[in-house]
NURO-816178 format. One line per 10 residues: number of its first residue (from 1); their letters; for each residue x, y, z of N, C-alpha, C. Coordinates in steps of 0.02 Angstrom, whole numbers. Layout:
BEGIN
NUM = a = X,Y,Z,X,Y,Z,X,Y,Z | ... .
***
This chain:
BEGIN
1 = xxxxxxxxxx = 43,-58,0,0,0,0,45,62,0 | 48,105,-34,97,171,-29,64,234,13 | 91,248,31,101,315,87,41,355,85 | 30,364,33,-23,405,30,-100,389,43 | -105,316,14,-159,252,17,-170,237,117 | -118,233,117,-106,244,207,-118,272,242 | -89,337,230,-109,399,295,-203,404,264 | -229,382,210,-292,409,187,-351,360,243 | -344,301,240,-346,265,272,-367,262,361 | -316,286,371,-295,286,446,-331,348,466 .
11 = xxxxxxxxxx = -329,380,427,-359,448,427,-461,446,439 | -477,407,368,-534,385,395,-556,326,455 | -520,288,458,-523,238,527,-555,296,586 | -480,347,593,-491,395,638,-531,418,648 | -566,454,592,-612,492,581,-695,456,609 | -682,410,576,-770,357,607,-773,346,695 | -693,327,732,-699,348,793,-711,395,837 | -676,451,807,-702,515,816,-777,530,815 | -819,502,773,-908,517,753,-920,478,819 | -900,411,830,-924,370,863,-938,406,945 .
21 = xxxxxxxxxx = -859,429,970,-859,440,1005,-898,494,1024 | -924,526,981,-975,608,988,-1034,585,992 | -1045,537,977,-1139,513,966,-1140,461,1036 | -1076,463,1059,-1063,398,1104,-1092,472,1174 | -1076,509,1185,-1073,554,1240,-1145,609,1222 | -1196,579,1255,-1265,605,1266,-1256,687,1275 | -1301,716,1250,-1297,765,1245,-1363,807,1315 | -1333,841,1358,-1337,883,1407,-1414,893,1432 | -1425,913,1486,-1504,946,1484,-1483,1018,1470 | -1457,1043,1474,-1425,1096,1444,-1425,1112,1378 .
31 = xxxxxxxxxx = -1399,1082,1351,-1384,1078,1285,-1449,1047,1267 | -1501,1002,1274,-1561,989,1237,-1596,1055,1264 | -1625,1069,1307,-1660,1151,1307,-1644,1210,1263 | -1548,1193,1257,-1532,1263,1206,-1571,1248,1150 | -1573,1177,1118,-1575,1155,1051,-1671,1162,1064 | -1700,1135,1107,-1791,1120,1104,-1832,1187,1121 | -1794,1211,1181,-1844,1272,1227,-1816,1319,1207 | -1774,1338,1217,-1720,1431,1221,-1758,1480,1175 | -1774,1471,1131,-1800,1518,1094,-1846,1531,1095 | -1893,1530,1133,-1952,1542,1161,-1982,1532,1228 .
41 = xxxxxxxxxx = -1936,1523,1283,-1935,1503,1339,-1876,1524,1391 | -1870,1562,1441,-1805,1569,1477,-1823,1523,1535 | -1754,1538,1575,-1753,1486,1645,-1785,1527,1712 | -1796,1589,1708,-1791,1605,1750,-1870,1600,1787 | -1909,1638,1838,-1972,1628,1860,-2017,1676,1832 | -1999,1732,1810,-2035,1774,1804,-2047,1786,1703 | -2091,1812,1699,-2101,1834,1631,-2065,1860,1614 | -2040,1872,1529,-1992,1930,1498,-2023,1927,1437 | -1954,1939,1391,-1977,1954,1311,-1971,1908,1283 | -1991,1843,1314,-1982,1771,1264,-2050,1756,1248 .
51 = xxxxxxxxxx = -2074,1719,1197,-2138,1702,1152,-2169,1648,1230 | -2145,1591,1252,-2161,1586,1309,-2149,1574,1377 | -2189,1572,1415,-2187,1571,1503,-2097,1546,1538 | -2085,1566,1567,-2029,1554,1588,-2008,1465,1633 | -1998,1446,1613,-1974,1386,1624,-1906,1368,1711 | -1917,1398,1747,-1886,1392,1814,-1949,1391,1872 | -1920,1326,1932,-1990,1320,1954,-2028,1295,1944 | -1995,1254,1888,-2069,1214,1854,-2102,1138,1899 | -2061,1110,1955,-2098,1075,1977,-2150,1062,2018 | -2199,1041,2027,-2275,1048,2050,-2304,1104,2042 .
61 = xxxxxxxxxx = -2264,1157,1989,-2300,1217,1984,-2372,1203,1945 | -2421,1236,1967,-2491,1223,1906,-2491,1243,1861 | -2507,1209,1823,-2483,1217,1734,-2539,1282,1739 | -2503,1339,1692,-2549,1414,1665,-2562,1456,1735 | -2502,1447,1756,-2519,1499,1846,-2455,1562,1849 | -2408,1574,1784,-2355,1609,1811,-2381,1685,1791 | -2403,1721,1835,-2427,1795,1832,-2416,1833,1788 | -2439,1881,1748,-2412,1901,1688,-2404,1870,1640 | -2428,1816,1622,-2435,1769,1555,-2473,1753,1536 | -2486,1764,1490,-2566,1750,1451,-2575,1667,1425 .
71 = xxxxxxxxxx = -2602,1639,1466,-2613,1551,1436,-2678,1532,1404 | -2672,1487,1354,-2711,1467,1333,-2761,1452,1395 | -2848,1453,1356,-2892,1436,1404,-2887,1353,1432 | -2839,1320,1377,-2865,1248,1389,-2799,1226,1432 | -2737,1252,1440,-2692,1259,1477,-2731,1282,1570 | -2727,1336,1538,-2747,1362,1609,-2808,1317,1679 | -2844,1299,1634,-2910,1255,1658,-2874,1184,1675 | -2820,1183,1629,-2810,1101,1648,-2818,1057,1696 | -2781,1098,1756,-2792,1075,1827,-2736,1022,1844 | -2677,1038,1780,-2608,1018,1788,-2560,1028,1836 .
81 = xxxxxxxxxx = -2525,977,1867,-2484,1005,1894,-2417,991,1875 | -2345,1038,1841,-2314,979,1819,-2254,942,1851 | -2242,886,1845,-2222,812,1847,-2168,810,1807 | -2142,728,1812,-2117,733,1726,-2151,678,1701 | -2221,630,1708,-2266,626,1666,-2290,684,1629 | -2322,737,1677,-2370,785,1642,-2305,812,1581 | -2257,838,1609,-2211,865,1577,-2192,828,1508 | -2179,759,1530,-2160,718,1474,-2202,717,1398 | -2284,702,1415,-2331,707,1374,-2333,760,1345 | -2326,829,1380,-2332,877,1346,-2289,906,1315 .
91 = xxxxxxxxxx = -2201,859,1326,-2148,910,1300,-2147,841,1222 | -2171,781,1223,-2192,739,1177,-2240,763,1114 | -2295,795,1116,-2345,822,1091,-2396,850,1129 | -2368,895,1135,-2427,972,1167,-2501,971,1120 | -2514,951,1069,-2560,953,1045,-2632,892,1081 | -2571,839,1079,-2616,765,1090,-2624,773,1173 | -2583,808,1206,-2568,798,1286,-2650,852,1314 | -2645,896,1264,-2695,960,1287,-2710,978,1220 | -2773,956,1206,-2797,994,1127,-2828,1063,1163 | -2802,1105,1105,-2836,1190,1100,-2772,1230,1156 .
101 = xxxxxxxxxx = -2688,1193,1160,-2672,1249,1190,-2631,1282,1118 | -2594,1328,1161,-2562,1390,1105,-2513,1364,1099 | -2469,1314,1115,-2405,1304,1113,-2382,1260,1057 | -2350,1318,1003,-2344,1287,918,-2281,1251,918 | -2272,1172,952,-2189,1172,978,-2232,1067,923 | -2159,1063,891,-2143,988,853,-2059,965,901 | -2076,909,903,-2021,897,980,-1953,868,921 | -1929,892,930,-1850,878,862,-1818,822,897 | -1839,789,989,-1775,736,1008,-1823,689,1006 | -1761,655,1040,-1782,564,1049,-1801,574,1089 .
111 = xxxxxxxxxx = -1848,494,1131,-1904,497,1165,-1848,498,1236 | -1787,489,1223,-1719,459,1280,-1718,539,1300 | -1701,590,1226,-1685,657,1241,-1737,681,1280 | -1803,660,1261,-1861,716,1308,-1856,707,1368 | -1843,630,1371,-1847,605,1450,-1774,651,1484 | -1712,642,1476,-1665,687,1502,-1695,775,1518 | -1711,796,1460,-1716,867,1444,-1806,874,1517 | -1819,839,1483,-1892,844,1568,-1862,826,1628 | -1832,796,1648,-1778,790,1705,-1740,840,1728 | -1700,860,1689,-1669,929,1700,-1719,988,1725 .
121 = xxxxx = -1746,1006,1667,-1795,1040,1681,-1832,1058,1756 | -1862,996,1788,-1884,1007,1838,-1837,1012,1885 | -1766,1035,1880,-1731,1026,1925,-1713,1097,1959 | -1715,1144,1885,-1712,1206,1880,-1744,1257,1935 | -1705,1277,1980,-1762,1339,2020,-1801,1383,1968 .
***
């Protein structure tokens, strides 16, 4: 094999370990919120200039109760409290979990990612 055929080689070997090893190391609750929530959601408790409700606090809080936020009627009524069932279903498909709320969200992870990223989540003050 000549030198060049070689290092090309070794090079891709490398290279597929390298992928391996990146898909091998789960990616963050951190890092799934930047990628699912962030852009329409902050961490903190209170309302701001994000599209929605602020996401800190979220455990046993009642779903459609954070002051200054306008929730859907079918949210608000739910009589939710969230969990990370409630959480799960709804960070799964908000449509099927609660028909008629406002929340225009298609879930981009795996069912492994939601479960991490709802975990985290409720962990958040």
């Amino acid at each position: 094999m000549n030198q060049c055929l070689r290092h090309l080689t070794i090079s891709l070997v490398l290279s597929c370990f390298a992928n391996l090893t990146v898909q091998a190391n789960p990616l963050t609750g951190k890092q799934l919120y930047d990628i699912a929530c962030s852009a329409c959601h902050s961490l903190g408790q209170t309302p701001d200039h994000h599209i929605g409700p602020p996401l800190g606090g979220l455990l046993n809080r009642q779903a459609g109760a954070v002051e200054g936020y306008r929730y859907s009627e079918a949210l608000r009524d739910s009589g939710w409290r969230w969990s990370l069932p409630t959480l799960l279903a709804w960070l799964a498909e908000p449509d099927a979990a609660l028909p008629n709320n406002a929340m225009n969200y298609v879930n981009p992870l795996t069912a492994e990612e939601t479960q991490r990223l709802g975990e985290w989540l409720l962990r958040k003050p």
